[in-house]
N, CA, C and O of each residue as an XYZ file, in Angstrom:
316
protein
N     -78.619    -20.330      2.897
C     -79.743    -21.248      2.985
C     -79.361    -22.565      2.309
O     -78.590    -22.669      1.355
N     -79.984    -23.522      2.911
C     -79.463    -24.837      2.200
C     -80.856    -25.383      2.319
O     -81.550    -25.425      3.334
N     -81.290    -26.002      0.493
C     -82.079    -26.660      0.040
C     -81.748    -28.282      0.037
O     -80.725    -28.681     -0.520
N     -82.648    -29.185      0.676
C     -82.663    -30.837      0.379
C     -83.501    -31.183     -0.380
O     -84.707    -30.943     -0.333
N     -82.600    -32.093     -1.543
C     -83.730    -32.749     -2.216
C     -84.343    -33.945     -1.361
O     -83.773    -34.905     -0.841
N     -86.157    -33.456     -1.390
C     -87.326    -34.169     -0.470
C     -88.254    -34.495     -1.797
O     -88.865    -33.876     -2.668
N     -88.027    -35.598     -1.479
C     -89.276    -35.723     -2.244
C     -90.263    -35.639     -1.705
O     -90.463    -36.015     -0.550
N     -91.225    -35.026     -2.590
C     -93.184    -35.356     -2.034
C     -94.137    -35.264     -2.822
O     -94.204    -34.498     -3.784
N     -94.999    -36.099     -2.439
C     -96.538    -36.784     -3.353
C     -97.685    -35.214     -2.463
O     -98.033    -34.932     -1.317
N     -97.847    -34.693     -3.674
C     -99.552    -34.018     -3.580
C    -100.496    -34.898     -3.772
O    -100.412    -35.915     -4.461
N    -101.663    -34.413     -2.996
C    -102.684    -35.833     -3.227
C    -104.095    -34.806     -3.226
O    -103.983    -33.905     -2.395
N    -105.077    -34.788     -3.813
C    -105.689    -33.718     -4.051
C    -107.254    -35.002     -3.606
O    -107.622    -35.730     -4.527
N    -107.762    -35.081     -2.653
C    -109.086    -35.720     -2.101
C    -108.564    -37.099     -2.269
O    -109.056    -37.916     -3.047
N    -107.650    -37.294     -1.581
C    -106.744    -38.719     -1.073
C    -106.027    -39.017     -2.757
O    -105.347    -40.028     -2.927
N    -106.167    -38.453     -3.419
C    -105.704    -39.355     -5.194
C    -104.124    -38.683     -5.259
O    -103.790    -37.499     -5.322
N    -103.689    -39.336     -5.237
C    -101.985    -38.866     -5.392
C    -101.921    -38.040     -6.917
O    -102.263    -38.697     -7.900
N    -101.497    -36.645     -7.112
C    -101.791    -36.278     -8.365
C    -100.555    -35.751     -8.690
O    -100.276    -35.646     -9.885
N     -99.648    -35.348     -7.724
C     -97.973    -34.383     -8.583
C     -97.077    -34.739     -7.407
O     -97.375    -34.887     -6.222
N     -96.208    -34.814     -7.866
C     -94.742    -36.181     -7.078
C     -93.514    -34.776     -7.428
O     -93.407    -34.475     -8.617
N     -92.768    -34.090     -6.544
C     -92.280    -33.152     -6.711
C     -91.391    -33.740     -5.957
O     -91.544    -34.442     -4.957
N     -89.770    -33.159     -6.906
C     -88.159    -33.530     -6.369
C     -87.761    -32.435     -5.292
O     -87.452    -32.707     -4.132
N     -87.787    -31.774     -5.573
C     -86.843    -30.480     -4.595
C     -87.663    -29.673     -3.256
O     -88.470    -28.748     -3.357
N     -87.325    -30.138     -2.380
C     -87.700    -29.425     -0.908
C     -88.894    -29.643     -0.797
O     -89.636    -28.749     -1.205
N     -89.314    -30.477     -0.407
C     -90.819    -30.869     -0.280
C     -90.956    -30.957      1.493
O     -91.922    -31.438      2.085
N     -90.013    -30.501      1.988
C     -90.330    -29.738      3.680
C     -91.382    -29.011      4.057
O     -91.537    -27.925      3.498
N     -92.290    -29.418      5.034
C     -93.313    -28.640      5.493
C     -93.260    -27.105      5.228
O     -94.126    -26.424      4.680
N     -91.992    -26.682      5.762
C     -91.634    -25.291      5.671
C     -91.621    -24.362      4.271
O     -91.742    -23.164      4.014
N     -91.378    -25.755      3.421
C     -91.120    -24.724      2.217
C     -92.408    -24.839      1.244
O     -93.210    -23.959      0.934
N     -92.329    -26.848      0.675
C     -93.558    -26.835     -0.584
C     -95.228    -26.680      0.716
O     -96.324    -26.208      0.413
N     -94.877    -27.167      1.858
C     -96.283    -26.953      2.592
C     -96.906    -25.345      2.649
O     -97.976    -24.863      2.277
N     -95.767    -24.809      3.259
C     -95.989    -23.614      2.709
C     -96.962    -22.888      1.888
O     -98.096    -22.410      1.924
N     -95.785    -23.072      1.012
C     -96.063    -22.625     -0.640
C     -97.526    -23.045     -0.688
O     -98.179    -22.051     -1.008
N     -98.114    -23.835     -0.550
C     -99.511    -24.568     -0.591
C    -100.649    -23.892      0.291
O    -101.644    -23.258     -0.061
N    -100.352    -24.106      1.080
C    -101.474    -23.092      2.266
C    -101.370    -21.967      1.812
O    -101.998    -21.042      2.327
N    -100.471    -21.757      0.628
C    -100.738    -19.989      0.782
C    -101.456    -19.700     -0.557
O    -102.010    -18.704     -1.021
N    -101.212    -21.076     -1.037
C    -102.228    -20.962     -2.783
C    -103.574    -21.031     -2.393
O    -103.876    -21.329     -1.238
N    -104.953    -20.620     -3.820
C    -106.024    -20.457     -3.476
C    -106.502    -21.523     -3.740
O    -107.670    -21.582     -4.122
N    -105.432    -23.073     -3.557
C    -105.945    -24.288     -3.620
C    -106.722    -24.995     -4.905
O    -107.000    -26.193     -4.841
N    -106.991    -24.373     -5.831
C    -107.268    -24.477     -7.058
C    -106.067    -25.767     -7.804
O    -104.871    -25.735     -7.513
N    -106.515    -26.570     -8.534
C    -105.669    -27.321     -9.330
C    -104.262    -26.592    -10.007
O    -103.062    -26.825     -9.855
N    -105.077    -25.519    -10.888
C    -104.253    -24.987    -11.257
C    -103.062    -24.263    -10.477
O    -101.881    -24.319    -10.818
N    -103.610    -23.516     -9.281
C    -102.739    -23.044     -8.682
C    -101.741    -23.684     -7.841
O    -100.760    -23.053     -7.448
N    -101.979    -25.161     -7.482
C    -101.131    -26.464     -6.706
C    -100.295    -27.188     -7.541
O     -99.608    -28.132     -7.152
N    -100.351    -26.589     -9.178
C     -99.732    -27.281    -10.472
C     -98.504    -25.622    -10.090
O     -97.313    -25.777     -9.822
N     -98.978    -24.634    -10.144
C     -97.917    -23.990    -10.282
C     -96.996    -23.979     -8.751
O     -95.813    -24.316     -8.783
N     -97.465    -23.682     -7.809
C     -96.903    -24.163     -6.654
C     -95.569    -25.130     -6.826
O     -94.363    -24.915     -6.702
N     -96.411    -26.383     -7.197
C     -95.236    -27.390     -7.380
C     -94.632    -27.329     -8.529
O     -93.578    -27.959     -8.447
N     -94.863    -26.650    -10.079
C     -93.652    -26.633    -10.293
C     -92.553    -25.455    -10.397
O     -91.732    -25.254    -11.292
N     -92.794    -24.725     -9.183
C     -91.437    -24.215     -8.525
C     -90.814    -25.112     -7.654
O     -89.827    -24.650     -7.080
N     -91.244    -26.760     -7.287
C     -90.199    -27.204     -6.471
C     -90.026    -28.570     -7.483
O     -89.795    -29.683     -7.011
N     -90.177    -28.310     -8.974
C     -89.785    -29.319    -10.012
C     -90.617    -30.422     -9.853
O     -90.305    -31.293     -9.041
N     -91.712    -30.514    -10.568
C     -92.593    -32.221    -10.696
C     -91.641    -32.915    -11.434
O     -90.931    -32.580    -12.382
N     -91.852    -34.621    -10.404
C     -91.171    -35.578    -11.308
C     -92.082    -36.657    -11.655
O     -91.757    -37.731    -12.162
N     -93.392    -36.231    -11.297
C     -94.699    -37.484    -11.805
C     -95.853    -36.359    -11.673
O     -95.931    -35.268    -11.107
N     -96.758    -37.197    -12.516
C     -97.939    -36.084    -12.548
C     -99.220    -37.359    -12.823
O     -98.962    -38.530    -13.098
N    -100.004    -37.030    -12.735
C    -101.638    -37.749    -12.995
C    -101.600    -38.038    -14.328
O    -101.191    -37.148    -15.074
N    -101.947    -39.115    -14.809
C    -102.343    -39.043    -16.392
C    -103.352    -38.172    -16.566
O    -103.564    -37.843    -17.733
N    -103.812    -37.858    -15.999
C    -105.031    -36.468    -16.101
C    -104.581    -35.138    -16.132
O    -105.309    -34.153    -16.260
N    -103.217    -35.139    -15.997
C    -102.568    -33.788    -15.918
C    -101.686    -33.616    -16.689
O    -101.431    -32.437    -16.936
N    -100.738    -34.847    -17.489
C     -99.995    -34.979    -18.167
C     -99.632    -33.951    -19.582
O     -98.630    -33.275    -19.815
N    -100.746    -34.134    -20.290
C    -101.240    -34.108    -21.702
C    -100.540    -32.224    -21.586
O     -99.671    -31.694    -22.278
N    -101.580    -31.492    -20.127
C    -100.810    -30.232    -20.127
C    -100.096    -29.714    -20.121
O     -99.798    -28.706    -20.762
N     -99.292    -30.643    -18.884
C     -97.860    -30.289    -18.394
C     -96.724    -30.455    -19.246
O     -95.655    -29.856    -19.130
N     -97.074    -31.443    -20.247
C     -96.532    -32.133    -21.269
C     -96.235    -31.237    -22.339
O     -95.134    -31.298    -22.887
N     -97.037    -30.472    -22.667
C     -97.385    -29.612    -23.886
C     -96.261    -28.217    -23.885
O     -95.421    -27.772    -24.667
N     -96.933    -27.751    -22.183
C     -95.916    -26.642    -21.824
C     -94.670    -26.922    -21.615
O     -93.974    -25.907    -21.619
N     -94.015    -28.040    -21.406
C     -92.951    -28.285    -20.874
C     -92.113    -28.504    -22.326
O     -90.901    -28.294    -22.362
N     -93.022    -29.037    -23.771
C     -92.120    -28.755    -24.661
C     -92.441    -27.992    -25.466
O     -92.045    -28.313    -26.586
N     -93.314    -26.579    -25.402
C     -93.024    -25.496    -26.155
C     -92.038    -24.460    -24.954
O     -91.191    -23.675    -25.381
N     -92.245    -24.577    -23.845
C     -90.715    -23.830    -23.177
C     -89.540    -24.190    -23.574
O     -88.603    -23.399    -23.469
N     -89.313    -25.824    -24.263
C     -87.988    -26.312    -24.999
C     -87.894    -25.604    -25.858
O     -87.233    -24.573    -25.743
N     -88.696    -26.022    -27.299
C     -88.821    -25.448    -28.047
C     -88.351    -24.177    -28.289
O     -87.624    -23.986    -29.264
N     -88.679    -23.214    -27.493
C     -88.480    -21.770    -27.596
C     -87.196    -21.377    -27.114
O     -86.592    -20.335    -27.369
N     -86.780    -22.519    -26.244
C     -85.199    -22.280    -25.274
C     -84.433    -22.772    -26.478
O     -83.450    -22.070    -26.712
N     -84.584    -23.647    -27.193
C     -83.706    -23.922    -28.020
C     -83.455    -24.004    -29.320
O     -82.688    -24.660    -30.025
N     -84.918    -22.550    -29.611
C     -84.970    -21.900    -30.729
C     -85.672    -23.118    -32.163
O     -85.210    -22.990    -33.297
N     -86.597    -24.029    -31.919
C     -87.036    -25.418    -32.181
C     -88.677    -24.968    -32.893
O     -89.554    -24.301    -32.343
N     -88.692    -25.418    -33.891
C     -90.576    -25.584    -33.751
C     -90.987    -26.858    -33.056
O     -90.542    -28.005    -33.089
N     -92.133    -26.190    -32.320
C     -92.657    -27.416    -31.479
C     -93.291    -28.409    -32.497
O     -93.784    -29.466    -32.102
């Protein structure tokens, strides 16, 4: 199988909200999406199995948080 990096903008009631690097092909992140229960939360985890590279300032603060206590813990760190 061969993956392209695609970029693509989620847009959640026209507002552009998570900008994802890796395979953003109908086939794969569209997918992945129609098959979630469409929930915020669940279109946050969706995409980041295909790696967010922008997020909402409304979403930040979270994504932000988790993204450095998973450091943290990978590299044995207090957050």
């Amino acid at each position: 199988m061969v993956n392209i990096g695609t970029r693509a903008i989620i847009s959640i009631d026209g507002k552009p909200m998570l900008a994802t690097h890796w395979d953003g092909y109908p086939a794969s992140l569209g997918a992945d999406l129609l098959h979630c229960n469409k929930s915020i939360e669940a279109v946050i985890e969706v995409a980041k199995a295909h790696t967010i590279d922008s997020a909402d300032t409304s979403l930040l603060d979270t994504l932000n948080a988790e993204r450095v206590t998973l450091l943290a813990e990978k590299h044995q760190l207090p957050v």
